[in-house]
C-alpha positions as a printed Julia matrix, in Angstrom:
261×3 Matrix{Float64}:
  4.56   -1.2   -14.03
  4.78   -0.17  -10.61
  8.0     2.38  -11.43
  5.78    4.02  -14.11
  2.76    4.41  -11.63
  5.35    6.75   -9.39
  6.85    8.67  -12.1
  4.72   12.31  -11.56
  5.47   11.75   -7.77
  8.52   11.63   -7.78
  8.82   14.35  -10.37
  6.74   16.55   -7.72
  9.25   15.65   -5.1
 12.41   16.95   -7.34
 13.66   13.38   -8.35
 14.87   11.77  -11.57
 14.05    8.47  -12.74
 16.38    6.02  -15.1
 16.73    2.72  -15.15
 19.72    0.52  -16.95
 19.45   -2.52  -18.55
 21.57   -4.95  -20.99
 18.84   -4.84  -23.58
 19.29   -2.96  -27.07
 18.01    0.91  -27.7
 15.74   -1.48  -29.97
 14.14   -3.76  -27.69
 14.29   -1.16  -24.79
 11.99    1.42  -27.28
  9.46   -1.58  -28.19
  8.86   -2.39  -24.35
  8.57    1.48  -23.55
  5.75    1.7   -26.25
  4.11   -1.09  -25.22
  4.19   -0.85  -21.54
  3.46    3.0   -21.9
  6.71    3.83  -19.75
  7.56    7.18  -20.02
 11.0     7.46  -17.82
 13.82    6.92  -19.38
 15.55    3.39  -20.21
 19.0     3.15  -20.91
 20.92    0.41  -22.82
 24.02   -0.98  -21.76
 24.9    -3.52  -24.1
 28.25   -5.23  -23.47
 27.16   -4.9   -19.48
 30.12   -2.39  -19.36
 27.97   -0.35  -16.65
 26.71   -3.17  -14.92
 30.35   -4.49  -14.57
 31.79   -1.36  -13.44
 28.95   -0.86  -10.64
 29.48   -4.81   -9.7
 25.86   -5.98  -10.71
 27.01   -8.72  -13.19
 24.93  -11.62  -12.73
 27.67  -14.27  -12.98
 24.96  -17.34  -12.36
 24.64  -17.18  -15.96
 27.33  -18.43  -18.61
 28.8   -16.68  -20.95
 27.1   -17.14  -23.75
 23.93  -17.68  -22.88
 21.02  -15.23  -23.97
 20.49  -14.21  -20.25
 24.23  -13.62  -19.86
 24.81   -9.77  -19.16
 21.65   -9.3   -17.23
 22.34   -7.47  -13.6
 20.94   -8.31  -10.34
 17.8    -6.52   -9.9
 18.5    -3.25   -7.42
 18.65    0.31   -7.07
 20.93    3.29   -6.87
 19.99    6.47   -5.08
 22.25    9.46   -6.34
 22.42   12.76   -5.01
 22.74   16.28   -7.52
 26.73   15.72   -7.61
 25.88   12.51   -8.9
 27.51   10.7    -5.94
 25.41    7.09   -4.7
 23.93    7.8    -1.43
 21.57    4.27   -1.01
 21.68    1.37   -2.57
 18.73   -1.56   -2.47
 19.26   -5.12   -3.24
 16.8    -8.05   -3.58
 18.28  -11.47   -2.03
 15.73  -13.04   -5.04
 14.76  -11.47   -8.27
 11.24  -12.34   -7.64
 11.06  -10.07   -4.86
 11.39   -6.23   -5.5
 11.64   -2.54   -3.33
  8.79   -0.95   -4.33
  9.75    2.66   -5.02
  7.61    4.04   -3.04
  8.96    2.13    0.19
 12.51    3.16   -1.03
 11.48    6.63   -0.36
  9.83    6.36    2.68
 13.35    4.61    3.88
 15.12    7.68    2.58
 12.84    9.56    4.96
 10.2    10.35    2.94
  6.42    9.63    3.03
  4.59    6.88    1.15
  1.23    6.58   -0.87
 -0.31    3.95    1.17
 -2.88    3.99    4.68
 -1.68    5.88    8.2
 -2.83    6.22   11.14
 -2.36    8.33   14.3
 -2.3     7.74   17.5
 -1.63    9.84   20.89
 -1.4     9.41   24.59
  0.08   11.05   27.79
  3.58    9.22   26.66
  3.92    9.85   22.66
  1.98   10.67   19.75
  2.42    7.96   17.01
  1.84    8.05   13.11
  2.23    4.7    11.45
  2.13    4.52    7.94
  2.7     2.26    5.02
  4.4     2.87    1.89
  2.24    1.45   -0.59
 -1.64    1.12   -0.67
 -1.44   -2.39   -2.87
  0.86   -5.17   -3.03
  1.8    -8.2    -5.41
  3.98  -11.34   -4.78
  6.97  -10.4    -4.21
  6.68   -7.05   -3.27
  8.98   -5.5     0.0
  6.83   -2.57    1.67
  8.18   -0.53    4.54
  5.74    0.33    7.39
  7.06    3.65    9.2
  6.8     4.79   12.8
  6.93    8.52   13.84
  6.76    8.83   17.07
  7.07   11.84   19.15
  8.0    11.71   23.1
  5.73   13.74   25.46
  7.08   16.22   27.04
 10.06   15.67   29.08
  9.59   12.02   28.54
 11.87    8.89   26.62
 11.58    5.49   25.17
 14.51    3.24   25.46
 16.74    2.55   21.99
 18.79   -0.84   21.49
 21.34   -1.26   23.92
 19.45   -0.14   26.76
 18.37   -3.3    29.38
 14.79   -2.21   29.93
 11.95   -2.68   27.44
 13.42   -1.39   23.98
 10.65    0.12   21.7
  9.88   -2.13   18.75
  7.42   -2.91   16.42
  5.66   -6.72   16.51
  3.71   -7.67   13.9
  1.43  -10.36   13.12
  2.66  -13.27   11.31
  0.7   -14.28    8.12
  1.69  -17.34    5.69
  2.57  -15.06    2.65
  4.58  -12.57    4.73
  8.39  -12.82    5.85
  8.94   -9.88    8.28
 11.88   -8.32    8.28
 14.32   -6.61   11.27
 12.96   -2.99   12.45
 15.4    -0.22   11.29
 16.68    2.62   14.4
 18.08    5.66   14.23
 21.15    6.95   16.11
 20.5     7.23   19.64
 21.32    9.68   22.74
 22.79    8.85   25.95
 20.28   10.17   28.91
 21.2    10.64   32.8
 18.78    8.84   34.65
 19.91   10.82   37.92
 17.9     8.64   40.77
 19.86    5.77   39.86
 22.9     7.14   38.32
 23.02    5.6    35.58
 23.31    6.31   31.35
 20.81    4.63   28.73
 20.28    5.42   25.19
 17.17    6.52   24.15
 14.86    9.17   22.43
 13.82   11.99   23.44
 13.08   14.02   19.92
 10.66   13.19   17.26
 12.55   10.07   15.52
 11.41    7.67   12.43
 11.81    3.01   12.79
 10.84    1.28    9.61
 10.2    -2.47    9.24
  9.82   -4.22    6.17
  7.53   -6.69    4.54
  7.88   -8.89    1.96
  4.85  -10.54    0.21
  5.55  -13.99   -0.88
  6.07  -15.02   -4.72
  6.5   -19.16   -3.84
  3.69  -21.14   -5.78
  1.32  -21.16   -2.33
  1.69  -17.62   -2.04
  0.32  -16.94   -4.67
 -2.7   -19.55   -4.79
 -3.14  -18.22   -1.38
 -3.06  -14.58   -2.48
 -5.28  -15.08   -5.71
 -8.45  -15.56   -4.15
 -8.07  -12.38   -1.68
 -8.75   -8.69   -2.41
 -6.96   -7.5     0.44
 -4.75   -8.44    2.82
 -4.11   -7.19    6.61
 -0.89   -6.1     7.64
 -0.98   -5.66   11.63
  0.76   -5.61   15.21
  1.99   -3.64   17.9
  4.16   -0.82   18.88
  5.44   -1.77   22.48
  7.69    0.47   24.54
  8.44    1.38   28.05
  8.17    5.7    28.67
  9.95    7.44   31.27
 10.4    10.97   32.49
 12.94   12.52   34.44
 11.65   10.64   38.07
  9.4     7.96   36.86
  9.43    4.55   34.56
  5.99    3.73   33.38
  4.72    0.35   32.77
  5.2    -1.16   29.62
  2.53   -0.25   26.79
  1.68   -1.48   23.5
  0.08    0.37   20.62
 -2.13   -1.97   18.37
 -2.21   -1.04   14.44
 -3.77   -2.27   11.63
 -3.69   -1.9     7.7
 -5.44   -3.13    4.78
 -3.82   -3.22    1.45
 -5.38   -4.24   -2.09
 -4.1    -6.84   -3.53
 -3.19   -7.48   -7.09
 -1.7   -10.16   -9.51
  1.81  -10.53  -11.06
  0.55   -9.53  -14.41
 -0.58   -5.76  -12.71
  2.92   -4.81  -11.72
């Protein structure tokens, strides 16, 4: 399982791992021995929990052996125990890998990077996860840091905003890039206020691999698959506006079957 292949990770970087289900303490210990999962897995039969934290999966009948089960997400708590994040899936064949949970909690993935520099910014792109399945949502992050004295434009600003394009690819939906807050500059030669950066700052955009039928005929005869694009922005300093640029990157990520996750 993917959660078990994170488990000392995580551990390293101070955080707990449980996950909840409607299953019995019976059925939850066979599946732990079998799929050597070593986190624990908590029962909540009667769905009480799953209730309480609105997760009830209410496309199932009462009565049926499926009713109880919860939509498929996950809860980030903090040491008071309070929920800081939460991640859904719109389809239960598509999952957050943990991995690219993290990285959208600021922290840094196990996958490829790459960085870049020139007069404007340096750039590190980097993607959460080294190998994918159908149905699994990476997040590809962008650090970039602003020269000296220089600034990108953030959304809401009416020149060219910096965003990440990527490549389209049949067995990938692409979805919207992620900004932090923004700061309002002077632009004193034309008297004006934009938002944009001028510190270090992280974007994150998200990819989901397919889990339709063709996605996966199309997926089972490849090893890898390329995940790849541009960053484009417009720099500035304190006088000057710079042409628009674009930063090309590229990744390659294994791929791997259902059955692997």
């Amino acid at each position: 399982m993917e959660l078990q292949g994170r488990v000392d990770r995580l551990r390293r970087q101070g955080l707990s791992l449980v996950a909840v289900s409607y299953d019995s303490v019976e059925t939850l210990a066979a599946f732990a021995r079998a799929k050597g999962i070593t986190f624990p897995l908590l029962s909540d039969e009667g769905s009480r929990v799953i209730r309480e934290y609105g997760l009830l999966n209410d496309t199932y009948e009462r009565g049926s052996q499926y009713y109880g089960v919860p939509w498929p997400g996950t809860f980030v708590l903090d040491a008071q125990r309070r929920v800081t994040s939460r991640f859904f899936e719109e389809q239960y064949q598509e999952r957050n890998t943990a991995a690219s949970i993290l990285v959208r909690e600021g922290g840094q993935g196990v996958g490829p990077s790459v960085t870049l520099a020139n007069p404007h910014l340096s750039l590190k792109a980097s993607v959460s996860d080294d190998t994918v399945a159908p149905g699994s949502r990476v997040t590809i992050a962008f650090d970039v840091t602003p020269g000296r004295r220089i600034h990108v434009y953030a959304p809401g600003a009416h020149y060219q905003v910096i965003s990440v394009a990527l490549d389209p690819q049949p067995v990938l939906t692409v979805h919207d890039t992620r900004y932090p807050p923004s700061e309002i500059y002077f632009f004193e030669p034309l008297n004006e206020r934009v938002p944009v950066y001028q510190q270090p700052f992280r974007l994150t955009r998200d990819v989901t691999v397919a889990a339709t039928r063709e996605a996966r005929q199309l997926l089972s005869g490849l090893q890898t698959i390329t995940l790849s694009g541009q960053l484009e922005y417009q720099a500035c300093d304190d006088k000057v506006c710079f042409k628009p640029n674009a930063i090309p990157f590229k990744f390659e990520l294994k791929v791997k079957g259902l059955e692997g996750r």
